[in-house]
CHARMM-style PDB file with segment names, atoms N, HN, CA, C and O in Angstrom:
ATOM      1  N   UNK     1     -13.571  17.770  23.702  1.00  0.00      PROA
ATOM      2  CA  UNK     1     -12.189  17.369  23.745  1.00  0.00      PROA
ATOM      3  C   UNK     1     -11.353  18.236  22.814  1.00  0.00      PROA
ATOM      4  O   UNK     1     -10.175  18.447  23.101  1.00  0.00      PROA
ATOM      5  N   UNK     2     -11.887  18.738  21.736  1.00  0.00      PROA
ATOM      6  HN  UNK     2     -12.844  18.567  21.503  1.00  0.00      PROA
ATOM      7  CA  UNK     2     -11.249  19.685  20.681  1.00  0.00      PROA
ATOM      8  C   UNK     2     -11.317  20.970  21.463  1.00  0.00      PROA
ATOM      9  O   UNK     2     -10.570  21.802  20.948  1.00  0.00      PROA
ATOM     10  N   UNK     3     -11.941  21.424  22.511  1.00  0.00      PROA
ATOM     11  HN  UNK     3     -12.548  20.748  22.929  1.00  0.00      PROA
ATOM     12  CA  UNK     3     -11.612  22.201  23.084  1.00  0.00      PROA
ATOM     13  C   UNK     3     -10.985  22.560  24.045  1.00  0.00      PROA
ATOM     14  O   UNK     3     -10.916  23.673  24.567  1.00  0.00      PROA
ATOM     15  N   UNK     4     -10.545  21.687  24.283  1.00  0.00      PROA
ATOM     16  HN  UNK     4     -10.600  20.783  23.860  1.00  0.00      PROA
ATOM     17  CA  UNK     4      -9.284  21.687  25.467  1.00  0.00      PROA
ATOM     18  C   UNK     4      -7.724  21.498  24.331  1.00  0.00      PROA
ATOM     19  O   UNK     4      -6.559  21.658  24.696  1.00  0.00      PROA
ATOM     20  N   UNK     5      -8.056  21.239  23.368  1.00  0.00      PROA
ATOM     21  HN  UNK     5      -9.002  21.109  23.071  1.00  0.00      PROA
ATOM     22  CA  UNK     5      -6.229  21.707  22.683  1.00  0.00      PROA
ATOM     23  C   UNK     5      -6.505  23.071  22.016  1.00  0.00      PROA
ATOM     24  O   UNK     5      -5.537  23.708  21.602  1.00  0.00      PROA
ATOM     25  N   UNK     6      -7.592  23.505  21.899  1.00  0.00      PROA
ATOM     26  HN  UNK     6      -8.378  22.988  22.236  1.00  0.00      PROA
ATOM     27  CA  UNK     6      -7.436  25.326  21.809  1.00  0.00      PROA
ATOM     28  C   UNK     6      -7.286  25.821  22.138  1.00  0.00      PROA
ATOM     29  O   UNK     6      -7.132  26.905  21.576  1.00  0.00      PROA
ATOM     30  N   UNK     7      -7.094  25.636  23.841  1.00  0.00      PROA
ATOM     31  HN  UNK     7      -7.219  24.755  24.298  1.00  0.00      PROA
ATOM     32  CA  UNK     7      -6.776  26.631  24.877  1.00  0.00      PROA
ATOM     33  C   UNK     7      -5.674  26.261  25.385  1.00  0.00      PROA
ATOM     34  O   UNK     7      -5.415  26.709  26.502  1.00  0.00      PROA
ATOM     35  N   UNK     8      -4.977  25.605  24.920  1.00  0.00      PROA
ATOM     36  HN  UNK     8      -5.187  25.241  24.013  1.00  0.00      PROA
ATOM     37  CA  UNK     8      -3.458  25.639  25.481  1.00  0.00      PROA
ATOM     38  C   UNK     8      -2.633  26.901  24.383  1.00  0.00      PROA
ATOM     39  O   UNK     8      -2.829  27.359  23.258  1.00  0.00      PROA
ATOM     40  N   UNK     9      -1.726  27.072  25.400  1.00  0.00      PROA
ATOM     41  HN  UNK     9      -1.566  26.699  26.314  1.00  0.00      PROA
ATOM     42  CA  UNK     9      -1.074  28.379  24.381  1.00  0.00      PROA
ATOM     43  C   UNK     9      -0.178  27.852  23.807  1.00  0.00      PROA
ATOM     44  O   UNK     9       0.392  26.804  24.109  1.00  0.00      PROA
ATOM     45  N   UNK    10       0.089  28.834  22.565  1.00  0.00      PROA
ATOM     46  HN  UNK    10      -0.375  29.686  22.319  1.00  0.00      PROA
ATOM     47  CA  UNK    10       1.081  28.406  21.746  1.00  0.00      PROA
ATOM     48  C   UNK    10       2.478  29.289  21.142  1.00  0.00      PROA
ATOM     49  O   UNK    10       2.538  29.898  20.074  1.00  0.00      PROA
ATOM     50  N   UNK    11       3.595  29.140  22.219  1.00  0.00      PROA
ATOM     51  HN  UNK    11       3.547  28.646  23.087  1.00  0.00      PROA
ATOM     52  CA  UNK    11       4.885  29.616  21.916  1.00  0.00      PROA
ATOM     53  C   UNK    11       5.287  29.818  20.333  1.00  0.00      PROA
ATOM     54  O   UNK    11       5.782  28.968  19.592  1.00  0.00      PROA
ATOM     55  N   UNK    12       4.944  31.158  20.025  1.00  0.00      PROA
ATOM     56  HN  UNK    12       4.542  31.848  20.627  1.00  0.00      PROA
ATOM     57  CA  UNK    12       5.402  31.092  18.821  1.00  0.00      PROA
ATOM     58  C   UNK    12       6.814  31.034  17.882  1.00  0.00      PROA
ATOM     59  O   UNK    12       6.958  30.892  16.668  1.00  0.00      PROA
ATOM     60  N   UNK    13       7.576  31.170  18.741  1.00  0.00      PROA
ATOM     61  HN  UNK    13       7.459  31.285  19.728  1.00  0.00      PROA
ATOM     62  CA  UNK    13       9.129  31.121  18.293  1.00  0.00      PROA
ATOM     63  C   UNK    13       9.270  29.733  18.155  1.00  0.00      PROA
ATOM     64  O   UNK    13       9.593  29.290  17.053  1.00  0.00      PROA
ATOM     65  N   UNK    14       9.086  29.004  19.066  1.00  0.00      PROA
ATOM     66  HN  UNK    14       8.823  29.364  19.961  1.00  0.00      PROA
ATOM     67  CA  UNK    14       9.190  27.540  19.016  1.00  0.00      PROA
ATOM     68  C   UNK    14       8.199  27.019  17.902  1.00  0.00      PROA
ATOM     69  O   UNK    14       8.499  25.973  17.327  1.00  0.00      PROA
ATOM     70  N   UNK    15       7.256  27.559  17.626  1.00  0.00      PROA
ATOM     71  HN  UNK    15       7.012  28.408  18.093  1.00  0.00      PROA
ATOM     72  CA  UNK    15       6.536  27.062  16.361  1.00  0.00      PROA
ATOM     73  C   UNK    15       6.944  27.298  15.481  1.00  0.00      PROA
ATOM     74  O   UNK    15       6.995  26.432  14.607  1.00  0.00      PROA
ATOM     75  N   UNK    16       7.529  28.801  15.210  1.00  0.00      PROA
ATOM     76  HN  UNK    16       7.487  29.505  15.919  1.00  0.00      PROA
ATOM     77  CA  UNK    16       7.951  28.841  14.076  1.00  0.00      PROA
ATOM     78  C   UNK    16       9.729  28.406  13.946  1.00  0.00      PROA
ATOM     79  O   UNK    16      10.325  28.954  13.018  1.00  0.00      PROA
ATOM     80  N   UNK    17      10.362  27.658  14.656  1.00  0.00      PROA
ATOM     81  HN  UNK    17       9.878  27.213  15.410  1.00  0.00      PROA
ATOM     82  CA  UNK    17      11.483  27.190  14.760  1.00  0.00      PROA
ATOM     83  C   UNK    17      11.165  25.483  14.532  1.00  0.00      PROA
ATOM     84  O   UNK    17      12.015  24.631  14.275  1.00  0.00      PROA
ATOM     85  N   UNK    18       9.709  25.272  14.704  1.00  0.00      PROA
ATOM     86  HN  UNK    18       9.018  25.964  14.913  1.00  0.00      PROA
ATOM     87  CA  UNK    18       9.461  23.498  14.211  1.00  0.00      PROA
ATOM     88  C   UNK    18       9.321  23.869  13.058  1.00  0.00      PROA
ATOM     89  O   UNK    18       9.737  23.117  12.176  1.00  0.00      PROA
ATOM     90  N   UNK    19       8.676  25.178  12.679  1.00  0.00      PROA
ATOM     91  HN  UNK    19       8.338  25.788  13.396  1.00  0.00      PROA
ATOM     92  CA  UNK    19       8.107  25.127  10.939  1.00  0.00      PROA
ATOM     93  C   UNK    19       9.580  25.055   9.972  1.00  0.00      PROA
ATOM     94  O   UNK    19       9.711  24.494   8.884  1.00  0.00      PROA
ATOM     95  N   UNK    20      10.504  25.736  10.676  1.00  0.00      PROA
ATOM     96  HN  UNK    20      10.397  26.191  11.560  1.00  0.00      PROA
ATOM     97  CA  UNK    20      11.876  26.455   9.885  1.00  0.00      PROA
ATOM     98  C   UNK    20      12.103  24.488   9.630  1.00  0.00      PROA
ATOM     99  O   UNK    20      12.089  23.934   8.530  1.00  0.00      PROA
ATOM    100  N   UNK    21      12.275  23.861  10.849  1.00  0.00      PROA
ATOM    101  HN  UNK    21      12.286  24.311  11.742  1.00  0.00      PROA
ATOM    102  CA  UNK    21      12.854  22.383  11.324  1.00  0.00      PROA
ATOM    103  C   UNK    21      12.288  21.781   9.621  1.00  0.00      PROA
ATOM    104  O   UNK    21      12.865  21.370   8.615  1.00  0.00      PROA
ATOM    105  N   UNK    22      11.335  21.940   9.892  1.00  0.00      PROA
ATOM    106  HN  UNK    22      10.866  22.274  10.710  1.00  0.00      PROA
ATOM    107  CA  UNK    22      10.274  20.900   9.375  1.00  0.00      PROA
ATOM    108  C   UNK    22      10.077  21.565   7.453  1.00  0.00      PROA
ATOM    109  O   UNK    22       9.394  21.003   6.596  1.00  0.00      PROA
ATOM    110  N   UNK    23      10.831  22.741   7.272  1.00  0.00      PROA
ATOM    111  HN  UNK    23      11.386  23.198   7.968  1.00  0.00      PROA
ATOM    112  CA  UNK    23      10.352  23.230   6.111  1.00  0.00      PROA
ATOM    113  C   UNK    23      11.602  22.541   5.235  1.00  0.00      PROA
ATOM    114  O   UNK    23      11.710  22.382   4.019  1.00  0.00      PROA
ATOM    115  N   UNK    24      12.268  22.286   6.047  1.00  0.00      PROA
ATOM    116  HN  UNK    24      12.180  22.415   7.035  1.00  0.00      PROA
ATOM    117  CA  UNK    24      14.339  21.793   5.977  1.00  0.00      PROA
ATOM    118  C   UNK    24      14.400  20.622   4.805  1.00  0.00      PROA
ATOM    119  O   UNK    24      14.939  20.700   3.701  1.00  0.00      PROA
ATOM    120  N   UNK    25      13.676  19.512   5.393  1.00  0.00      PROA
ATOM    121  HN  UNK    25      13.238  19.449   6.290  1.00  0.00      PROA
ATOM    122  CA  UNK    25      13.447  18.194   5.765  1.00  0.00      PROA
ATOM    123  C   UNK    25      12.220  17.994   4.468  1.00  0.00      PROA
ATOM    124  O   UNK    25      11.627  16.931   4.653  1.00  0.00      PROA
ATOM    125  N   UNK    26      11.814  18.586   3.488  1.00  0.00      PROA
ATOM    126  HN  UNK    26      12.295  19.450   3.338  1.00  0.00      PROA
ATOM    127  CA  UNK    26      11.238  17.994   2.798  1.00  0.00      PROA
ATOM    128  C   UNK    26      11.126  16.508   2.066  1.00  0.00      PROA
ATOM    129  O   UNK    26      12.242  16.090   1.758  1.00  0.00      PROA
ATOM    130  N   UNK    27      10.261  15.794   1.787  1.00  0.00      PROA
ATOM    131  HN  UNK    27       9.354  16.133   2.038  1.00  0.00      PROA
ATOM    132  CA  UNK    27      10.385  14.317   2.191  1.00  0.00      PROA
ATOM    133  C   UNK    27      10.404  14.664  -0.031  1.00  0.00      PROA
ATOM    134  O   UNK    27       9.594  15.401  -0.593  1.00  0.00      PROA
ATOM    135  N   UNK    28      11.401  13.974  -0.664  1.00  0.00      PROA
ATOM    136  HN  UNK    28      12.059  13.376  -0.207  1.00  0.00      PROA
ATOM    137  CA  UNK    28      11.367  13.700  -1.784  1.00  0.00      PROA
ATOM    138  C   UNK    28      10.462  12.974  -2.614  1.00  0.00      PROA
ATOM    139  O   UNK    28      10.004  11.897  -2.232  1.00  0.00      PROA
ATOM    140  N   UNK    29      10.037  13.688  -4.197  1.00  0.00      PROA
ATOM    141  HN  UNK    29      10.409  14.563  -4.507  1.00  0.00      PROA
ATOM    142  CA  UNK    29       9.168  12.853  -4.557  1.00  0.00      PROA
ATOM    143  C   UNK    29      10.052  11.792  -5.472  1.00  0.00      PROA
ATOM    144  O   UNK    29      10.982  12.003  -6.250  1.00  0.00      PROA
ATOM    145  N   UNK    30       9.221  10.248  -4.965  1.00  0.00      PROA
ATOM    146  HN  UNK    30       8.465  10.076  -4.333  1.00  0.00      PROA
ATOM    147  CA  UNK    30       9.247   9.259  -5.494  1.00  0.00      PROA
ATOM    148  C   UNK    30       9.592   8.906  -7.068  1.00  0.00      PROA
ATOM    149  O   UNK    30       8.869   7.913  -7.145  1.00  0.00      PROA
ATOM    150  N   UNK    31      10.048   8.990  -8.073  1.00  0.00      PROA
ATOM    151  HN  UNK    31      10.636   9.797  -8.010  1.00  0.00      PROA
ATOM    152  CA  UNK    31       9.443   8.347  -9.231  1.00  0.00      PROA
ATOM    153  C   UNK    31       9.286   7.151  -9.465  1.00  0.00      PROA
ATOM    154  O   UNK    31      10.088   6.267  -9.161  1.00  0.00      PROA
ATOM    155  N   UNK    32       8.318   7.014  -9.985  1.00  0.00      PROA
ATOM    156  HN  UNK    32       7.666   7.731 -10.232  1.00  0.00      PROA
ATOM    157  CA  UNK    32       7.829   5.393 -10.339  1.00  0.00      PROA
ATOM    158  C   UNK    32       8.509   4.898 -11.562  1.00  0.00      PROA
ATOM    159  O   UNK    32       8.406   5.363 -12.697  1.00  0.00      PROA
ATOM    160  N   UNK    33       9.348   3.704 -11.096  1.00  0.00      PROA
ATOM    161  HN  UNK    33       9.433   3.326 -10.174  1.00  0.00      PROA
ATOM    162  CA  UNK    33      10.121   3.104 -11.822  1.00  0.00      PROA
ATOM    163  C   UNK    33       9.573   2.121 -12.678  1.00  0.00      PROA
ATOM    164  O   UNK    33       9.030   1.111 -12.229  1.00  0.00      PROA
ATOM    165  N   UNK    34       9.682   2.354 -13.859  1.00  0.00      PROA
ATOM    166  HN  UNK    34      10.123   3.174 -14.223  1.00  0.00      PROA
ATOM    167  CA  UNK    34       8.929   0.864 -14.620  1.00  0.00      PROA
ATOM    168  C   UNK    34       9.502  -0.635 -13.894  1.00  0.00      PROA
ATOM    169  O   UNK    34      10.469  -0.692 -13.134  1.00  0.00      PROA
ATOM    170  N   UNK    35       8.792  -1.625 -14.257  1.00  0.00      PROA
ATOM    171  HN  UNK    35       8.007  -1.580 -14.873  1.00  0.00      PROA
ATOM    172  CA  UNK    35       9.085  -2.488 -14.247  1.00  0.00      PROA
ATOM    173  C   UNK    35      10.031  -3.516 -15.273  1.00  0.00      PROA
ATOM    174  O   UNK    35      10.108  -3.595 -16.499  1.00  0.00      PROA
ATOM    175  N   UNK    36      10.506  -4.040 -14.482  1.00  0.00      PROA
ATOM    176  HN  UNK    36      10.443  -3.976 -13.486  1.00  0.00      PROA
ATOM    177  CA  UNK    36      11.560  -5.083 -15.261  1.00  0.00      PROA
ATOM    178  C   UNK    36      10.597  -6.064 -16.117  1.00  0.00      PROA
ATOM    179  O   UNK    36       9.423  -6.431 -16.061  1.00  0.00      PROA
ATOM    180  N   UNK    37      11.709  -6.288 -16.928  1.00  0.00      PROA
ATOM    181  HN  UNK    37      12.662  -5.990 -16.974  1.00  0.00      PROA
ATOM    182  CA  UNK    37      11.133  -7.705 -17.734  1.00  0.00      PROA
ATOM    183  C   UNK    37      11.179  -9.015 -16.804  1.00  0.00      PROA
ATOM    184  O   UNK    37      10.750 -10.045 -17.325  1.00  0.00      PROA
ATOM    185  N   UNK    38      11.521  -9.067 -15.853  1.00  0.00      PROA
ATOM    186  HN  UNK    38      11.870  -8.231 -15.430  1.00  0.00      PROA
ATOM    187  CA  UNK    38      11.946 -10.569 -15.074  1.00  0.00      PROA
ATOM    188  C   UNK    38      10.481 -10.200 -14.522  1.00  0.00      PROA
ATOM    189  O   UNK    38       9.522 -10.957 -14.669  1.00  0.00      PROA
ATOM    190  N   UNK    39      10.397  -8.729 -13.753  1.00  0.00      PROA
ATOM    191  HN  UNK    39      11.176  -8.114 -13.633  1.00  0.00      PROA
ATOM    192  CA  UNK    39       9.339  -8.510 -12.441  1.00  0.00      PROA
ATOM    193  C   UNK    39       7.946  -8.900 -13.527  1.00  0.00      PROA
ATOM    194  O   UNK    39       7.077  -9.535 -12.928  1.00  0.00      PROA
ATOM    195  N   UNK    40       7.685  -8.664 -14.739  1.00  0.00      PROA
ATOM    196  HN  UNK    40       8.391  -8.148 -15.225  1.00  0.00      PROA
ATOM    197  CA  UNK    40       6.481  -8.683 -15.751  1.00  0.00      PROA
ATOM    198  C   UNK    40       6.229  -9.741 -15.719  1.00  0.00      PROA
ATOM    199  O   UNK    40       5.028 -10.007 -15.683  1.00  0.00      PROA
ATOM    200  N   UNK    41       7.285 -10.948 -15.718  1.00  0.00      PROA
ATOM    201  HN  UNK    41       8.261 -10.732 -15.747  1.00  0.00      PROA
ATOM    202  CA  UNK    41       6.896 -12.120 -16.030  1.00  0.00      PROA
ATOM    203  C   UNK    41       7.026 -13.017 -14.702  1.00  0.00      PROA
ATOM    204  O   UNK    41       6.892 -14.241 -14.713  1.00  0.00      PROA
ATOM    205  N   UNK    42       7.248 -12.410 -13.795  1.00  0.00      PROA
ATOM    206  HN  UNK    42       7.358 -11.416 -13.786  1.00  0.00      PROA
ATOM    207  CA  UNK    42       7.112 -12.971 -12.321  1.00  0.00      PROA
ATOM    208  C   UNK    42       5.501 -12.806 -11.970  1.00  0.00      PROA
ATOM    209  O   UNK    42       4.796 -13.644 -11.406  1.00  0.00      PROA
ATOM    210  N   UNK    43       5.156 -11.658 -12.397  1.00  0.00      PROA
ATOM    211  HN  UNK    43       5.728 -10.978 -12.854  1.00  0.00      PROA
ATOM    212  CA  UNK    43       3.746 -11.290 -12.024  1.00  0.00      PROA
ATOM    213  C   UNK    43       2.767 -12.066 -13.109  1.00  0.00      PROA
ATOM    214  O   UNK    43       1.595 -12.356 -12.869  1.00  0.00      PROA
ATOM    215  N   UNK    44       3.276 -12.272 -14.016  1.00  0.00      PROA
ATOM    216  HN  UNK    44       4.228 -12.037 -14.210  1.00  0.00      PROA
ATOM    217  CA  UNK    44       2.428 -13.116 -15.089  1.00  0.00      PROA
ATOM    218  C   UNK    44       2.053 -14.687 -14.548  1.00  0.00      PROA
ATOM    219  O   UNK    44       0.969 -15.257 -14.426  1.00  0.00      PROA
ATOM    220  N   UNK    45       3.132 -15.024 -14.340  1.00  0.00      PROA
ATOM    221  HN  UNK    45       4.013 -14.561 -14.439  1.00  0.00      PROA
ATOM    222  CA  UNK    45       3.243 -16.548 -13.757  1.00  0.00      PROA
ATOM    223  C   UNK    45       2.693 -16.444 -12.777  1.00  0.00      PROA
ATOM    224  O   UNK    45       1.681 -17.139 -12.870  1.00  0.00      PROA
ATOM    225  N   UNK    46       2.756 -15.775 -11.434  1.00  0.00      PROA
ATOM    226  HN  UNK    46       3.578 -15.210 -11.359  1.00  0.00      PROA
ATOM    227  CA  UNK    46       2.134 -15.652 -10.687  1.00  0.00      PROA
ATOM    228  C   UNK    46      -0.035 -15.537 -11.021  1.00  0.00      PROA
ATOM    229  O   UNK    46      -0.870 -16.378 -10.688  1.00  0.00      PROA
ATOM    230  N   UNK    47      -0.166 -14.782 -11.431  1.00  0.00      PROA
ATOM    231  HN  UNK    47       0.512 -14.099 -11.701  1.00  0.00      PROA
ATOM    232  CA  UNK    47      -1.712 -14.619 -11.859  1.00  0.00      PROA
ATOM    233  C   UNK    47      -1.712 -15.582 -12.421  1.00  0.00      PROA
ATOM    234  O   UNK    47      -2.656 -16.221 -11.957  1.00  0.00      PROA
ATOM    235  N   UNK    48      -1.143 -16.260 -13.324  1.00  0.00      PROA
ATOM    236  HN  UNK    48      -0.377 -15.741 -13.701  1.00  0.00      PROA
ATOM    237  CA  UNK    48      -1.386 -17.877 -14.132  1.00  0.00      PROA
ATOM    238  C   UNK    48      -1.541 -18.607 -12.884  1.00  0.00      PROA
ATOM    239  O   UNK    48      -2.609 -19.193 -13.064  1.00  0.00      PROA
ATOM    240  N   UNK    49      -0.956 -19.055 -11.262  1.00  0.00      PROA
ATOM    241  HN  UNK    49      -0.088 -18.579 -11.115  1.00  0.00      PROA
ATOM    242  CA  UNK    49      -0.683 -19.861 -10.456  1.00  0.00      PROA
ATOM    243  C   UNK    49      -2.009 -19.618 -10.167  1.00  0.00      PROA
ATOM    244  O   UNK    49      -2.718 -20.604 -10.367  1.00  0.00      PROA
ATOM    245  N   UNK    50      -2.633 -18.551  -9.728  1.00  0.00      PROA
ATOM    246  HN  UNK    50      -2.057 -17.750  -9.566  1.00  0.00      PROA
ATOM    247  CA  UNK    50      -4.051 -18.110  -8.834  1.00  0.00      PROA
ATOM    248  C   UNK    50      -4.866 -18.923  -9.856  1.00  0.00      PROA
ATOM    249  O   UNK    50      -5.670 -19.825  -9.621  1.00  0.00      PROA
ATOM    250  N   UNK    51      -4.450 -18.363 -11.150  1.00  0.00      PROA
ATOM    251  HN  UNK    51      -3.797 -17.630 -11.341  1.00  0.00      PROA
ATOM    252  CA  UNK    51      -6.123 -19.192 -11.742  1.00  0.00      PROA
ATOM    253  C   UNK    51      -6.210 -20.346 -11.798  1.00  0.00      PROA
ATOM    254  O   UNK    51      -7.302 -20.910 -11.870  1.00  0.00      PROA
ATOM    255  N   UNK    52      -5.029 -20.993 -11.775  1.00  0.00      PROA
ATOM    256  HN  UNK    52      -4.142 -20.535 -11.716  1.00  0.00      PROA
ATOM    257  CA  UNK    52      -4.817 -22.929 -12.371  1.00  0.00      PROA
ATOM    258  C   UNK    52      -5.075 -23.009 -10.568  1.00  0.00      PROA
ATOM    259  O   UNK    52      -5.131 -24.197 -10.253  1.00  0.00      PROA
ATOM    260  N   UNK    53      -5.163 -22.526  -9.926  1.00  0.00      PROA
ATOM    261  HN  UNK    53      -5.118 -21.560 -10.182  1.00  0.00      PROA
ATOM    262  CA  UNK    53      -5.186 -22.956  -7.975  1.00  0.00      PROA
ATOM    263  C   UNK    53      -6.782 -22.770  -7.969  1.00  0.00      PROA
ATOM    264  O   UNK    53      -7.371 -23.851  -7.960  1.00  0.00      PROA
ATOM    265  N   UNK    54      -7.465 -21.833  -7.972  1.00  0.00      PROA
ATOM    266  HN  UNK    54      -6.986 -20.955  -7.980  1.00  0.00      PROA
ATOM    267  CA  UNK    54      -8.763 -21.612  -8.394  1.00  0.00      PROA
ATOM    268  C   UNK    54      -9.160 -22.484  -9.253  1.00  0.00      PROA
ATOM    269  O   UNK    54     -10.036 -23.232  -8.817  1.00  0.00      PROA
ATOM    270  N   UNK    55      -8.755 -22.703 -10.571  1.00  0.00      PROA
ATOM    271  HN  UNK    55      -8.044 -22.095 -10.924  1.00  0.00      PROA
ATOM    272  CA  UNK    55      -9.646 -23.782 -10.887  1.00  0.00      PROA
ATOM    273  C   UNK    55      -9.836 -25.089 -10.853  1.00  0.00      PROA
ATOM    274  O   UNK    55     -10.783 -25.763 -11.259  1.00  0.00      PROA
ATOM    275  N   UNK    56      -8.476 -25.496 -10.132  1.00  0.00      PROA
ATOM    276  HN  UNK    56      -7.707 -24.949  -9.802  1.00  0.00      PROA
ATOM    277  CA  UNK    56      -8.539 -27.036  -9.507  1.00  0.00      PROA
ATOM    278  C   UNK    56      -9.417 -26.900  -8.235  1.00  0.00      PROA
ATOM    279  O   UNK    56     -10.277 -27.739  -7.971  1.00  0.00      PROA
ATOM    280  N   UNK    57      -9.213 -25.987  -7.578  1.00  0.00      PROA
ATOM    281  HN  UNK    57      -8.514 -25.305  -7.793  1.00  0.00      PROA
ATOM    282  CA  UNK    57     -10.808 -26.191  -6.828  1.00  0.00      PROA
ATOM    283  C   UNK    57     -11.679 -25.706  -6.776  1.00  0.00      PROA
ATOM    284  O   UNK    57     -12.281 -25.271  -5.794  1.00  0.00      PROA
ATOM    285  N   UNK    58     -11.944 -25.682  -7.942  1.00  0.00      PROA
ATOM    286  HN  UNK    58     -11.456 -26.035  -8.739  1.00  0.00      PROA
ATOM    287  CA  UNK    58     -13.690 -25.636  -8.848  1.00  0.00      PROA
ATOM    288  C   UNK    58     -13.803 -26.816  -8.773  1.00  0.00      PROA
ATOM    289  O   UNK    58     -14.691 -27.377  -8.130  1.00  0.00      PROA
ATOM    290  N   UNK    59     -12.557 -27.609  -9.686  1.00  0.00      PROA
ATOM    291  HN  UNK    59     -11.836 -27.154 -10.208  1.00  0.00      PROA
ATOM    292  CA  UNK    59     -12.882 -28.827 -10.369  1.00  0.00      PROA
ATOM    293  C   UNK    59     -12.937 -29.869  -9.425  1.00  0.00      PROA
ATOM    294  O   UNK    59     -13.381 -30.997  -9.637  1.00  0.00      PROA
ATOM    295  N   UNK    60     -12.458 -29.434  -8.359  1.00  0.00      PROA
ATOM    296  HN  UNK    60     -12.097 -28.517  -8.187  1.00  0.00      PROA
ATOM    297  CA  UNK    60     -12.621 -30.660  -7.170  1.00  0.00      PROA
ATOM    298  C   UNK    60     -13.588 -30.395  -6.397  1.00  0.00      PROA
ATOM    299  O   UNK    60     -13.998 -31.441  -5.895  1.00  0.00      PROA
ATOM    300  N   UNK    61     -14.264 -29.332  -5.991  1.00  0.00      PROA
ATOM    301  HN  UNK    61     -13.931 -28.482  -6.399  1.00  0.00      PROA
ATOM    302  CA  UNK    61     -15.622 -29.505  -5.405  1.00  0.00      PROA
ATOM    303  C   UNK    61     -16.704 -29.670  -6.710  1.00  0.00      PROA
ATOM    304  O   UNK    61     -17.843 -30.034  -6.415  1.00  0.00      PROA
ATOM    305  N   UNK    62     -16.440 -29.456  -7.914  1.00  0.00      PROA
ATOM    306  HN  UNK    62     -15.515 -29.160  -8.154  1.00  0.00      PROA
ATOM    307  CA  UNK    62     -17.670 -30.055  -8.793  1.00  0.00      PROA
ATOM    308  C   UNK    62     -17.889 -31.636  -8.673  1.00  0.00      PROA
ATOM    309  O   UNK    62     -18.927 -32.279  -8.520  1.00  0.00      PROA
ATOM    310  N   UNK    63     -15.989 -32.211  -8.846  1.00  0.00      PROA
ATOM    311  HN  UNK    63     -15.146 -31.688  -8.971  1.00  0.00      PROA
ATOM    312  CA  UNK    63     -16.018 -33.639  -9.144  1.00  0.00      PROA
ATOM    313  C   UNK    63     -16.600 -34.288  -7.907  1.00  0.00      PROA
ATOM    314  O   UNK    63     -17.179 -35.374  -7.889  1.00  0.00      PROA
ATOM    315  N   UNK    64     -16.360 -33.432  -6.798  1.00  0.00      PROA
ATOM    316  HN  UNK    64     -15.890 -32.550  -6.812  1.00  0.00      PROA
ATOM    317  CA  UNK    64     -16.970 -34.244  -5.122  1.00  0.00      PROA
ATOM    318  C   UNK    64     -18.284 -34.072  -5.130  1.00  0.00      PROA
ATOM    319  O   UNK    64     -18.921 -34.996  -4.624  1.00  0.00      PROA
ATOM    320  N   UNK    65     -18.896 -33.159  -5.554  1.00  0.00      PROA
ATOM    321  HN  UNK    65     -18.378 -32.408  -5.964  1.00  0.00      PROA
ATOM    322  CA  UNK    65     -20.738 -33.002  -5.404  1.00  0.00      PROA
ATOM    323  C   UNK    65     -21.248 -34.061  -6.825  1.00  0.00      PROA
ATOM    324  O   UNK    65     -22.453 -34.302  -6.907  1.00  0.00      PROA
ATOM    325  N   UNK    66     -20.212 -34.707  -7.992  1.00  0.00      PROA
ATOM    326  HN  UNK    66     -19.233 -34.511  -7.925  1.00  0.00      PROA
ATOM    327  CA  UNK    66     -20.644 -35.286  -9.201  1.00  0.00      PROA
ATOM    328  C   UNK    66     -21.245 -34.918  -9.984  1.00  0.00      PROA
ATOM    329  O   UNK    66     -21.823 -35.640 -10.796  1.00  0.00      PROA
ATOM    330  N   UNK    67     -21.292 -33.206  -9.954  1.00  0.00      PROA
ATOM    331  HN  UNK    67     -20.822 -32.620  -9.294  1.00  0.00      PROA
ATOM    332  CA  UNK    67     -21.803 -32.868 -11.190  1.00  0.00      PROA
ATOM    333  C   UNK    67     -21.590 -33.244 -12.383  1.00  0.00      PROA
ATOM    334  O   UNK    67     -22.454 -33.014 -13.229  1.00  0.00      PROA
ATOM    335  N   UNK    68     -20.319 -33.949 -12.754  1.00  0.00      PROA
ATOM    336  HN  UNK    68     -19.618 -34.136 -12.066  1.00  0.00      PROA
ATOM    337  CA  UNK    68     -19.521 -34.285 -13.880  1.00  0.00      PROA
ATOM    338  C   UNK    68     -20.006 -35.750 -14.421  1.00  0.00      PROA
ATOM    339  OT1 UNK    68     -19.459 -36.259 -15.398  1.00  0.00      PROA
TER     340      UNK     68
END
């Protein structure tokens, strides 16, 4: 199957008129923005919610089997 797109030909003006297109159009780099003090403590509370959710059901399949 990789050899059937090698043998198609390839117009080079038009290639090199996608490359010119496409050299234009560079996609910008990102910088990574710190985080806020609100977003720090959104994510804090949040990971606090997972563990207190997790460990109420620890504590409720321990208390249902009576390990306790």
């Amino acid at each position: 199957m990789a050899d059937d797109q090698n043998k198609r030909p390839v117009n080079a003006k038009l290639q090199a008129e996608i490359d010119a297109q496409l050299n234009q159009h560079r996609v910008p780099k990102i910088e990574k923005k710190s985080r806020t003090r609100i977003e720090k403590m959104i994510l804090v509370m949040s990971w606090l919610m997972v563990i207190l959710m997790v460990g109420s059901v620890v504590y409720a399949a321990v208390s249902a089997l009576g390990w306790m």
